[in-house]
N, C-alpha and C positions, 0 to 999 in steps of 0.2 A: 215701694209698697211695703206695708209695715208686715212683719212677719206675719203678726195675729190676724190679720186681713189674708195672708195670703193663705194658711192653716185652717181655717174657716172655710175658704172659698175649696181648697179640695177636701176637708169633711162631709161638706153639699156637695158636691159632683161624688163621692164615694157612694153618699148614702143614696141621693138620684140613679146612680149605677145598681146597685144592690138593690133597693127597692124595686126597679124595674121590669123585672119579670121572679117567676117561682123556679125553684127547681128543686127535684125530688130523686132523693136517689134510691134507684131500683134494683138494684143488684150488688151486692154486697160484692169487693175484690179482694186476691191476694195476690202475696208476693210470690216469685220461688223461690226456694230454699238459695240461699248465697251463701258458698265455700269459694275455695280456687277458683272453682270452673260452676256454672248455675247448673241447676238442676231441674226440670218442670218449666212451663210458658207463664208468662206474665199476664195476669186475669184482671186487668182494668175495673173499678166499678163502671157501670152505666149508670148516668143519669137523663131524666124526663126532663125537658125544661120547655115550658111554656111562657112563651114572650106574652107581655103587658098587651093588652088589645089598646090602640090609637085611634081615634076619632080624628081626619083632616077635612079640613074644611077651606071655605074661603066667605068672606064679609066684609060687603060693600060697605065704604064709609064715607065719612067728606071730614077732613082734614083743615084747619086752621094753619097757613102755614107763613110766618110774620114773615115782612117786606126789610130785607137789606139791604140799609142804603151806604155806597162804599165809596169815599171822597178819593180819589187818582190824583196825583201830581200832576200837572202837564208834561208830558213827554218830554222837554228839553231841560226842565228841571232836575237837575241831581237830587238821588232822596238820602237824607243827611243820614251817618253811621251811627250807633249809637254807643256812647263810651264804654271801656271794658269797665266792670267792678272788680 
């Protein structure tokens, strides 16, 4: 697979990720003070995140689906190697 194919194809899975739902952040966080030893609790932001709403479903359909027709050796026929390149 050529690089640029594959660089593409996770740009579209990033941006399908990202786009996927919102999120909003609520609360502003800090750090604690960092010397030798910490000083104060670790205050996380929070954030609100609301997933994308999905619609599933199901629909009936009728399918074209072409006939393979597959020729077999006879069983007691050897089927020839084919040479290396």
């Amino acid at each position: 697979m050529k690089f640029t194919t594959m660089l593409a194809m996770i740009a579209a899975t990033a941006a399908l990720t990202l786009t996927g739902c919102r999120v909003e952040k609520t609360d502003e966080g800090n750090v604690p003070d960092v010397d030798v030893t910490t000083k104060g609790e670790l205050d996380a932001p929070n954030f609100d995140v609301d997933a994308a709403d999905v619609d599933v479903g199901t629909t009936q359909a009728d399918v074209t689906v072409p006939t393979v027709d597959v020729n077999m050796p006879p069983e007691n026929q050897a089927t020839p190697v084919p040479a290396p390149q």
